[in-house]
N, C-alpha and C positions, 0 to 999 in steps of 0.2 A: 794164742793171740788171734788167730782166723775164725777160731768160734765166738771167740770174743765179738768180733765185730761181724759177725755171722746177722744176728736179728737188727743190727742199724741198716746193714744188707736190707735186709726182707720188710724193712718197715720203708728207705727210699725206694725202694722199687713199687712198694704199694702204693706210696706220695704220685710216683712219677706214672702210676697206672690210670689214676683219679686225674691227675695233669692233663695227659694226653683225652680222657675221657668229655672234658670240656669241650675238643677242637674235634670233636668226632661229626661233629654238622658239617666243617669245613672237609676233614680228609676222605667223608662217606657221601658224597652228593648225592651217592644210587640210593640212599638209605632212607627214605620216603615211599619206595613202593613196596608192594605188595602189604597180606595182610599184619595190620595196626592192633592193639591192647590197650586198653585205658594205665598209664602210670601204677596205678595202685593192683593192676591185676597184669601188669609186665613183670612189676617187682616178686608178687606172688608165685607166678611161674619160675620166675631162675631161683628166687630161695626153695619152691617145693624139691625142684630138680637137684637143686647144689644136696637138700637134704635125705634125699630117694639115695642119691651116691655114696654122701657120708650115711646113712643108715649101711648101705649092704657093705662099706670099705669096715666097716666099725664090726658087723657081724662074721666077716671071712676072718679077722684078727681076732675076734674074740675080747673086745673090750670091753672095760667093765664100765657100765651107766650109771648115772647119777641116779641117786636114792633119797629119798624122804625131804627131809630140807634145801637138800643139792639140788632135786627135781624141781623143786615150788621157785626155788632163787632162777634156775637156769630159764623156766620158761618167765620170767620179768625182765630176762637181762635181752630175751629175744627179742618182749617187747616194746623194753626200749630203744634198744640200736638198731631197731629195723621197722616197726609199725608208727610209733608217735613220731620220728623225723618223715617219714614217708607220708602219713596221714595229712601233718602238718602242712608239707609242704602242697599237697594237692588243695590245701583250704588255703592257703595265702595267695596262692599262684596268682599272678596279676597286682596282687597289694602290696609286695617288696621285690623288687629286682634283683637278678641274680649278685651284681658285685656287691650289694649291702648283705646280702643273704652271707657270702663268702665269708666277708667282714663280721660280720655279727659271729659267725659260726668260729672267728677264732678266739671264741673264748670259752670254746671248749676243755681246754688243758687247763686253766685259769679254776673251773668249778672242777675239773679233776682232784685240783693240789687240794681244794678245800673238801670234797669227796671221801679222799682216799682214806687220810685216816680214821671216819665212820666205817666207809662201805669196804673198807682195801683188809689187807691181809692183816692178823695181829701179832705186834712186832714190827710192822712195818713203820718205819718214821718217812718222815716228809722227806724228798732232796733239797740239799739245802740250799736255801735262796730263791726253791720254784716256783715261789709267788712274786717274785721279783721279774726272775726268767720270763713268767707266763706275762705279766704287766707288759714287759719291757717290748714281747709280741707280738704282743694285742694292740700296743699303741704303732709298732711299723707297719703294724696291716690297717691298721687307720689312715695312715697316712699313704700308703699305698692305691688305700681301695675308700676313697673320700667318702663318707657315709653321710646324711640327713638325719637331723631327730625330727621326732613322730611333729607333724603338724596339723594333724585329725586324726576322728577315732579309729578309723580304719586303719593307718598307718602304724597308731599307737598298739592295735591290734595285733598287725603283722609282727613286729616287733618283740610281743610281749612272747607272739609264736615261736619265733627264729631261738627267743633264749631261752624257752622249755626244750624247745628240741635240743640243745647243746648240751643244757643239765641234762635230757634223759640222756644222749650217747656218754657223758662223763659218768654218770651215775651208771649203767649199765655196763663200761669200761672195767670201772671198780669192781662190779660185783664180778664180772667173768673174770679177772684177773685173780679173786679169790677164790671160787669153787675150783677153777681149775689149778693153778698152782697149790693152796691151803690143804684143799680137799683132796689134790691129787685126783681130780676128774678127766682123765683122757679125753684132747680135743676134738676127736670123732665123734663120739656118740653126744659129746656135750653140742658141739657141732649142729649132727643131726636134732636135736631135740629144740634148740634156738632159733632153726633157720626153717623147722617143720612147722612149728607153732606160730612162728611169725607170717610164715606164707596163711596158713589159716585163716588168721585174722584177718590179712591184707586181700586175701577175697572175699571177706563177708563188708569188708570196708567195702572195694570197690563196686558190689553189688546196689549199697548206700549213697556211696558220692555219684555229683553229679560232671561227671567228664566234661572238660572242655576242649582237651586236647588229647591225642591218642600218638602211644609211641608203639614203634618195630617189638615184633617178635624178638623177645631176648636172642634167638639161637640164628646169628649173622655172624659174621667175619670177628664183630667185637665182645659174643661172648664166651672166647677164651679168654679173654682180659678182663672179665665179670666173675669168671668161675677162679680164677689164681688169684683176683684181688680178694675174693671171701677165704682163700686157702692160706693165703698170706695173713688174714686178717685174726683166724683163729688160731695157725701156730703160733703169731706173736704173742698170744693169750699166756703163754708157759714163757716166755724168753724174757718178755719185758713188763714191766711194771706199767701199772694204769694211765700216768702220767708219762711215759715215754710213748705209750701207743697214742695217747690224745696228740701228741706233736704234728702228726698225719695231718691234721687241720692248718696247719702249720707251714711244715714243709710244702705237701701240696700245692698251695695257690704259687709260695715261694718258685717252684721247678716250673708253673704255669707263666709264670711273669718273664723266668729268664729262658723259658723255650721261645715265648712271643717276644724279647729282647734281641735273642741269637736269629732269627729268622726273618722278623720285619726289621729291626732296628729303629723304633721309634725315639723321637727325642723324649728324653726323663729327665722331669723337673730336679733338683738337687732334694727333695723331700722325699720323692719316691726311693732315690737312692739310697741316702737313710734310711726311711723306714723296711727294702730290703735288707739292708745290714741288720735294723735290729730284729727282723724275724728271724733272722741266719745265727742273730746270737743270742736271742732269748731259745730258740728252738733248742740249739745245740747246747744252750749250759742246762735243761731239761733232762738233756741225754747222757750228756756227761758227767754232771756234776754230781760227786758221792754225797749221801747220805748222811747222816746226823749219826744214825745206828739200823744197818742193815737188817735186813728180815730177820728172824732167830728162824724160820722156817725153809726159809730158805735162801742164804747170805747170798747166792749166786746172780739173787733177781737184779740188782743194780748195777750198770754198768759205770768200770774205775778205769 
């Protein structure tokens, strides 16, 4: 039973990591001086470094690397969940505000469900009712995080950004979900190879974009909770299925609302409440709720 709920463990903790990551302007005030990185070559640094680690943790163990197909799939899956939202977001900046951005992005899990049975494992069936689950989420975090539709082009633009960037992490979800469970590709070296390729790119981007705004050197007080949210991020690659890990989008803003709930104590309309509840229970029957017909590859990926 404790392993059982071992990866719901490592996947709140990763929610509750990205949580606390938002209110980091508020808890860090010193966190403004010294030398600054452009967004696009901060990100480059902690994924080259996360990936420098998992290379040599991968080669003292002697793990074996992805080959031929594995290789070609794992460096797309890098650069999806790590260059196109990254990229993205440096081209929108200013044209969507972050709680639409929030908002839009949970509809992540939602192009999971639709996703997974192309990109996911085979033999894999859908959870059943996670298109319901994902709906029932996506409309509490609406209601929680009031959103605008596009009223010019620019907006319609940002917009059109915010839902590519969610298909790629959903789409790139899937595919790591597969080489690594399917294929049996040890999360190290897959690891290394996603997080190496993507810092790559994301310094020939940042050489390209034009910086508006400049953030801290990755290596402060907060990236130990940078370097365990990616460590978090790829063991749950083998524990849980594509659409439990997209929940993350989910969960997170949910633990962000009731840390700022439990702390300021703001009044909440009765709609917010609601739509709390329904992220609480569209997330959680995502996670919980069995399957149609579990993996033939590996019946263990669904949590009962």
């Amino acid at each position: 039973m404790g392993r059982k709920w071992l990866p719901v463990g490592g996947l709140l903790l990763l929610s509750l990591l990205w949580a606390m990551g938002w209110v980091r302007a508020d808890l860090s005030p010193g966190a403004g001086a010294g030398l600054k990185l452009s967004p696009l070559w901060r990100e480059a640094v902690l994924l080259g470094v996360f990936a420098g680690l998992a290379t040599a943790a991968g080669a003292i163990l002697r793990r074996r690397w992805p080959t031929g197909n594995a290789d070609v799939r794992t460096l797309l899956t890098g650069f999806g969940l790590f260059v196109v939202p990254s990229v993205l977001s440096v081209l929108l900046q200013g044209r969507i505000d972050d709680t639409s951005r929030v908002a839009w992005f949970s509809l992540t899990p939602l192009f999971a469900v639709i996703f997974a049975p192309h990109l996911g494992m085979a033999g894999e069936r859908e959870v059943r009712g996670g298109f319901s689950g994902a709906m029932a989420a996506v409309a509490g975090t609406f209601l929680v995080f009031p959103v605008e539709l596009p009223h010019s082009y620019g907006s319609a633009f940002a917009l059109l950004g915010v839902l590519l960037a969610a298909a790629s992490v959903a789409a790139a979800n899937c595919l790591a979900v597969e080489i690594v469970q399917s294929q049996n590709v040890c999360p190290l070296p897959f690891a290394a190879i996603t997080t190496g390729a993507a810092s790559i790119l994301l310094g020939i981007a940042g050489l390209m974009a034009i910086h508006r705004s400049f953030s801290p050197l990755p290596f402060d007080a907060w990236a130990i909770s940078d370097f365990l949210a990616l460590v978090l991020l790829f063991w749950l690659m083998r524990k849980m299925s594509a659409v439990q890990m997209t929940t993350r989008f989910l969960i997170a803003p949910l633990l962000a609302n009731l840390i700022s709930i439990a702390l300021l104590r703001p009044h909440l309309e009765i709609q917010a409440w609601i739509g709390l509840l329904l992220i609480a229970a569209g997330a959680g029957w995502m996670l919980f709720a069995p399957s149609d017909v579990a993996s033939e590859s590996n019946p263990g990926i669904l949590l009962r």
